[in-house]
Each structure stands twice: as C-alpha cells, then as structure tokens.
C-alpha positions as CSV (number, residue, x, y, z in Angstrom):
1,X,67.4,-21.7,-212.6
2,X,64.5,-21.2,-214.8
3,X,63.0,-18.2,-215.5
4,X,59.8,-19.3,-213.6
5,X,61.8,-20.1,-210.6
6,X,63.6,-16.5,-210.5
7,X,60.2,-15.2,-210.8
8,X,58.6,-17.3,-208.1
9,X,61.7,-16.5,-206.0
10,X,61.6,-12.9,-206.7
11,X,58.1,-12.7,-205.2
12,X,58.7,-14.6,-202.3
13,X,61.4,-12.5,-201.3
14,X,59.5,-9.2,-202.2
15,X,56.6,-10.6,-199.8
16,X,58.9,-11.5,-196.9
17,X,60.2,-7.7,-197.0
18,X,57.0,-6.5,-197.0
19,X,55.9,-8.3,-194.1
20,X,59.0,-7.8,-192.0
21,X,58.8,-4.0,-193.0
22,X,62.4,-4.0,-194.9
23,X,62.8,-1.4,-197.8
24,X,62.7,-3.1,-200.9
25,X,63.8,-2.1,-204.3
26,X,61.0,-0.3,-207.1
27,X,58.9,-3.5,-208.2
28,X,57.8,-4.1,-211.5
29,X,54.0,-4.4,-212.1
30,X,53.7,-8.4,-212.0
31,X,55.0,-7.8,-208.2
32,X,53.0,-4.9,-207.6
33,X,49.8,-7.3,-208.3
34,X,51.3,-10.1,-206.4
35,X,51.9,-7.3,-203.1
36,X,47.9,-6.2,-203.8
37,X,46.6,-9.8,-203.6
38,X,48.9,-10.2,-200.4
39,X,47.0,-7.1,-198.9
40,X,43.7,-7.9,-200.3
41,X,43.5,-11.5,-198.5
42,X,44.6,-10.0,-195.0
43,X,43.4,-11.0,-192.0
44,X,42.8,-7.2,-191.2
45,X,40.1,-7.2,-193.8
46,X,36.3,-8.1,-192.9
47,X,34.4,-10.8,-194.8
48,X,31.8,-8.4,-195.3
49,X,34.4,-6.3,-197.1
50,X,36.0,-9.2,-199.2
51,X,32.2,-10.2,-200.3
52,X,32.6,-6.7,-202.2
53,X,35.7,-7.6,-204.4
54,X,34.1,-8.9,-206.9
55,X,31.8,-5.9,-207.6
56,X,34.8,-3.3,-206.7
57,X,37.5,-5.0,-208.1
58,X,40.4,-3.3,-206.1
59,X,43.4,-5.4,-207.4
60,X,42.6,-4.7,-211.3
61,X,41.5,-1.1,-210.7
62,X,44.3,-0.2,-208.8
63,X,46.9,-1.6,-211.3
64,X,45.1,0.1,-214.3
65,X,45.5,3.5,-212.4
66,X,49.5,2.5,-212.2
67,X,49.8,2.4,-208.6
68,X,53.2,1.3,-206.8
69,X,54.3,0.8,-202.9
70,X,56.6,3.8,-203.3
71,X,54.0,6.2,-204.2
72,X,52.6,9.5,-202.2
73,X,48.7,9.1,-203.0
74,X,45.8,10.6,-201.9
75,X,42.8,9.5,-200.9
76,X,39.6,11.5,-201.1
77,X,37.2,11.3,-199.3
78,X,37.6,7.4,-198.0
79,X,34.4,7.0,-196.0
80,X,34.5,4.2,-193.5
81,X,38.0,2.8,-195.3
82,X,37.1,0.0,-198.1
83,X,40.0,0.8,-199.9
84,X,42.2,2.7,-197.6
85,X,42.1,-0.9,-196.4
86,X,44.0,-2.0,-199.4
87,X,46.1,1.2,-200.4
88,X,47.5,2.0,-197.1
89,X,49.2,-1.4,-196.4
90,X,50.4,-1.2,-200.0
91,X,52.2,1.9,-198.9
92,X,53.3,1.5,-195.3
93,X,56.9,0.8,-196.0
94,X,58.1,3.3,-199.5
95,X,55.0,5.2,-200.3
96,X,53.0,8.0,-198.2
97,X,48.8,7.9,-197.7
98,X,46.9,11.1,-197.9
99,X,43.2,10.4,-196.4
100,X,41.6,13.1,-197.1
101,X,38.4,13.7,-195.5
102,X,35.5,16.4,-195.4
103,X,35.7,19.1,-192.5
104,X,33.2,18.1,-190.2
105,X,30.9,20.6,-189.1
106,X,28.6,20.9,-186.5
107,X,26.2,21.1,-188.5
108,X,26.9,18.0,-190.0
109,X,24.4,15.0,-189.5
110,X,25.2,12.8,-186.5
111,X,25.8,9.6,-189.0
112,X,28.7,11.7,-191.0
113,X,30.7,12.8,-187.3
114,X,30.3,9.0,-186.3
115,X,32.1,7.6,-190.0
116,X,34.7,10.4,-189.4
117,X,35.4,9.3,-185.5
118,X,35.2,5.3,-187.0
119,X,37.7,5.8,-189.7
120,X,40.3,7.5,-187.4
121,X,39.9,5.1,-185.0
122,X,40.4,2.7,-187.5
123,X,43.8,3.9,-188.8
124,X,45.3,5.0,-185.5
125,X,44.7,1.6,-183.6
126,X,47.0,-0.6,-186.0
127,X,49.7,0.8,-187.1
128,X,51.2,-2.3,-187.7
129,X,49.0,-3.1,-190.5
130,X,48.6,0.6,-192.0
131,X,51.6,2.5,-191.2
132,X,50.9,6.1,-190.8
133,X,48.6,7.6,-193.2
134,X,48.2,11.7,-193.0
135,X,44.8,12.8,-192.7
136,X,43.7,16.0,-194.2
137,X,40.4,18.0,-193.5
138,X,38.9,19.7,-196.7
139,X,36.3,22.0,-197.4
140,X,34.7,21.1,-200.8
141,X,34.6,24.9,-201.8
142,X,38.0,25.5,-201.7
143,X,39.7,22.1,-200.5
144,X,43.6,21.4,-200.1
145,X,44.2,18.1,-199.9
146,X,48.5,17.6,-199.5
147,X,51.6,19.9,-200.4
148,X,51.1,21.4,-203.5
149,X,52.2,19.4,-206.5
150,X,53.4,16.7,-203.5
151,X,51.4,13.7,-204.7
152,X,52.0,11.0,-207.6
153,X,48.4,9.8,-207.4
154,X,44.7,10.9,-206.5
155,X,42.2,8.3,-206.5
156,X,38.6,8.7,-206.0
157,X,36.0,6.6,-205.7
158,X,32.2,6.7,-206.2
159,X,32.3,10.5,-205.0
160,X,31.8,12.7,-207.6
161,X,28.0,13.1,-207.3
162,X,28.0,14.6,-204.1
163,X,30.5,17.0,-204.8
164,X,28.2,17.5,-208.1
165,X,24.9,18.2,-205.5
166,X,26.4,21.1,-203.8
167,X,27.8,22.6,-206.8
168,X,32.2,22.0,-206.3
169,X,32.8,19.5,-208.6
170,X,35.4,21.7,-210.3
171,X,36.8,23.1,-207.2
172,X,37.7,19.6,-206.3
173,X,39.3,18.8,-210.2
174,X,41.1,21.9,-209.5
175,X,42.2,20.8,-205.7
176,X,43.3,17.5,-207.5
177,X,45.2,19.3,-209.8
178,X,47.3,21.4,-207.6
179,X,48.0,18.6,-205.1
180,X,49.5,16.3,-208.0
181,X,53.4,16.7,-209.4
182,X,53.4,16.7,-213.0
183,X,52.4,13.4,-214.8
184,X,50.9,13.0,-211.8
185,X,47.8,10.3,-212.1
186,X,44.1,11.2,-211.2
187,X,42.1,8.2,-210.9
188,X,38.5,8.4,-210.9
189,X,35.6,5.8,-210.3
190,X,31.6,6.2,-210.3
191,X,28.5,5.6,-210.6
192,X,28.1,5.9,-214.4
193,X,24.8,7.7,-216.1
194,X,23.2,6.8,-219.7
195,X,25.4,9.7,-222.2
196,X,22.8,13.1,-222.1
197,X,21.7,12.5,-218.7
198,X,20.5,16.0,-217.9
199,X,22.6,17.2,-214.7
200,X,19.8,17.3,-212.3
201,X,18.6,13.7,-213.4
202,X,22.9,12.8,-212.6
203,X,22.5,14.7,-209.0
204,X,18.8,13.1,-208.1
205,X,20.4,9.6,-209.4
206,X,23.9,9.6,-208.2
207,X,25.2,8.4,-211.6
208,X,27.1,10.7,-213.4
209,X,28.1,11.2,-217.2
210,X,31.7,10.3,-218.0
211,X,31.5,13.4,-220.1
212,X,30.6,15.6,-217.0
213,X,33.9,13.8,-215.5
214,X,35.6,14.3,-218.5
215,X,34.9,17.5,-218.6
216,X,35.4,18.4,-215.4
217,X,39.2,17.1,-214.8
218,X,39.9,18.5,-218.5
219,X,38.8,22.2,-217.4
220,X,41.1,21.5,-214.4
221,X,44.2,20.7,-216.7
222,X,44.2,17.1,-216.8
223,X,44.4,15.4,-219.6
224,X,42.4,12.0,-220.4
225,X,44.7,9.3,-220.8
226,X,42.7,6.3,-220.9
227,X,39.7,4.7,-219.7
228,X,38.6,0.7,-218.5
229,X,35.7,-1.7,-218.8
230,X,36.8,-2.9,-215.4
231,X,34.1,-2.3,-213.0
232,X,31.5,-2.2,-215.7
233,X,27.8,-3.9,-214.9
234,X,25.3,-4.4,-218.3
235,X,22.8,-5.6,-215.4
236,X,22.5,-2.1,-214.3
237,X,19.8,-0.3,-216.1
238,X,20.1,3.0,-214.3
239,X,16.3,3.7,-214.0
240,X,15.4,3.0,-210.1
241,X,12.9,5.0,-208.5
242,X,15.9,5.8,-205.5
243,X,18.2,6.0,-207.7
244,X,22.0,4.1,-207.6
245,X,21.3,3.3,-203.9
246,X,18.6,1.3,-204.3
247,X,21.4,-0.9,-205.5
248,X,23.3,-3.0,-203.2
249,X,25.0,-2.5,-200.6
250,X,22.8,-0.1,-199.5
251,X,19.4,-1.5,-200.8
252,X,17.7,1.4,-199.5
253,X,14.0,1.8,-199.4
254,X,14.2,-1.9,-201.3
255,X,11.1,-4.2,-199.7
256,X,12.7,-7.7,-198.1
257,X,10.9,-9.8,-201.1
258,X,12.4,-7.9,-203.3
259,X,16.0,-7.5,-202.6
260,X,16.9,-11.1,-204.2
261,X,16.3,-9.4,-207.5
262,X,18.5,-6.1,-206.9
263,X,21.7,-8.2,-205.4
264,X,21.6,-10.1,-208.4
265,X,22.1,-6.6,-210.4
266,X,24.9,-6.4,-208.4
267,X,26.5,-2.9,-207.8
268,X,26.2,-0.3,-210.1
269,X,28.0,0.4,-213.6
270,X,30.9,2.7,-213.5
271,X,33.1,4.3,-215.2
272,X,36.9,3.7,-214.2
273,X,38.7,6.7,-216.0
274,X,42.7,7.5,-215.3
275,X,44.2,11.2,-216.1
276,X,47.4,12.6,-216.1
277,X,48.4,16.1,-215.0
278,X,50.8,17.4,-217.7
C-alpha cells in the first residue's frame, strides 16, 4: 500500500470514529486539521458564520495554538458561539470544553442577558453535535474559570479590550494562568493597535498593542512562545472615527453608501500570539 493510501485510509477511519462517537487513538497534527475541516463544513454551522472563515481563519489559528480532540480547553468569554461552534465538536469524544462566560448581573444591559440565554440554549439543545461543554460564570475582578491548573489550553478571542476598559486585564492573565497545567497553552487573538498606541486611544478603539498583551500574560507568568501572521489585514488602517467596529461585521454607525468600502477592508488586523505556562 502506498504511503498515500495509508494516509488517506488513516483519515477515513479517524473520521468515521469521530462521527460514530468511538474513542480513537492521540492523532497527529495532519489528522487534527483533517478532523477541523470536518467540523468547520458541518451542517450545524450557519452560512452567515462560514462567510466569516475567511477573515477568522479558525482551522489555521487553531492548529498554530496546538490544539488536539483530547484536550481540556477553555473558552473565555465565547459570545454567541463562533468558535465554540468549531472547538466543542472537536472535543466531544476525548477532550473537555470550558465556556466560560461573564456573571450576568442585573445590572447588565438587556442585549448581554439575551447572548447569555442564546448561547446556552445553543449548547444544551444538541448534544449530539457538541457533547457537553461546562460552563463557568466569571467575574472579571477576580475570575475562576476551571480546576486550578486543570486545563491544557485557554483561548481567547477578540476580548482583551474590554477586559482592558474596566481596568482587569491582568486579573484575567492571572485567572488564565492558574486555570492552566504547566506547559499549558494560552492562545490569544485581537484587534491589533499601531506599536505606542497610548492606552486610552487602545480602550476608545478596541485595538490593542501586542506589547500590552505581551506584557500582560508575561506579568502573569507566561512566557511568549511564538507569534503568527495568520489573521493579519494590511487593509486595516486602524484610524476610524468608531473605532474597530466600524469594521465589519458590525459596521456600526457606517452610512448604507458607504459600507461597500469598509467590507472590502475586511475585518480588522490582529495579532494571533500563543504562550506557554512554564
């Protein structure tokens, strides 16, 4: 049998596991991106979701952080599920999902309670296609996201600025930290500022520094371990009167004639940077 055979058999056989939820053996990383194509063109996923791919990235992303189907990983903060979409079928068979997701208060704006009701609703009524993902409230001041030291992976995405707006950025590094095991793997992704960004320009703006990342995760113990050009955009100039969300797919306070010009920007430019607990 050629070796291109045993491969192409080897992947078949991987997939029919997955879909008949038998345990399979560790996979190596060519399988692991054959199992996240699988889950990215599901049925489960909305075409309004799969139009984002090619701005988000989610197979290449999620390989350069080192993810694998047998992995506990956290989620923070997941919104209304883009990628919890993609990670939790990944993980419904070896691995265990964290969603972690802010404490709702009542306080909290009527939009925010709605997400939170949508995204439970969303795990809860197929099980079939996510498993059983834990979900863990958090309080940004002083958040606990899993076990301690329980998790091989935190991933974040596009969140840092608002933890940056009501001043816990570094009690969430921290939170990351204590939930990973060591060599645990903190994967980050935002909105990406121009280097020397004064902090109150990042916060009004929603892009951030990487060195405000950098520095962030580093105060918490991580250490950098390497960074990615993957979800770069040069068509983003970073200079919009409403900031990153006048950017698709929010396009917010953008007039009709002129939202031609921002989707063809695309999303923003950011930074895709991957730490390791030591």
């Amino acid at each position: 049998m050629c070796k291109k055979t045993k491969l192409l058999t080897s992947c078949l056989n991987i997939l029919l596991a997955f879909s008949l939820g038998i345990s399979i053996a560790p996979v190596h990383a060519h399988d692991v991106g054959t199992l996240l194509t699988t889950v990215i063109q599901g049925a489960h996923r909305s075409e309004e979701n799969r139009a984002r791919d090619k701005h988000r990235h989610p197979a290449e992303t999620l390989l350069f952080f080192g993810v694998r189907p047998d992995m506990t990983v956290v989620e923070i903060s997941p919104s209304n599920g883009w990628y919890t979409e993609i990670i939790a079928p990944l993980l419904k068979q070896q691995g265990q999902l964290y969603a972690a997701v802010p404490l709702i208060r009542n306080d909290m704006p009527e939009a925010m309670k709605r997400r939170d009701a949508a995204y439970r609703q969303m795990l809860s009524s197929a099980p079939d296609v996510f498993g059983n993902p834990r979900i863990t409230t958090y309080d940004t001041a002083a958040p606990i996201f899993a076990p301690e030291g329980s998790a091989d992976m935190v991933l974040t995405f596009r969140n840092v600025h608002n933890w940056a707006k009501v001043g816990h950025a570094q009690s969430m590094f921290d939170g990351f930290f204590k939930a990973l095991k060591p060599n645990g793997v903190l994967g980050v992704v935002e909105h990406r500022a121009k280097p020397n960004t004064p902090l109150e320009k990042q916060i009004e703006s929603g892009y951030m520094t990487e060195q405000f990342v950098i520095e962030a995760a580093t105060a918490a113990g991580f250490r950098l371990d390497r960074s990615a050009e993957i979800n770069s955009n040069p068509l983003d100039t970073k200079d919009y009167p409403g900031g990153v969300w006048n950017l698709p797919p929010n396009l917010r306070g953008i007039a009709d004639n002129d939202k031609p010009k921002y989707r063809a920007i695309g999303e923003s430019d950011r930074m895709t940077l991957r730490f390791v607990k030591p």
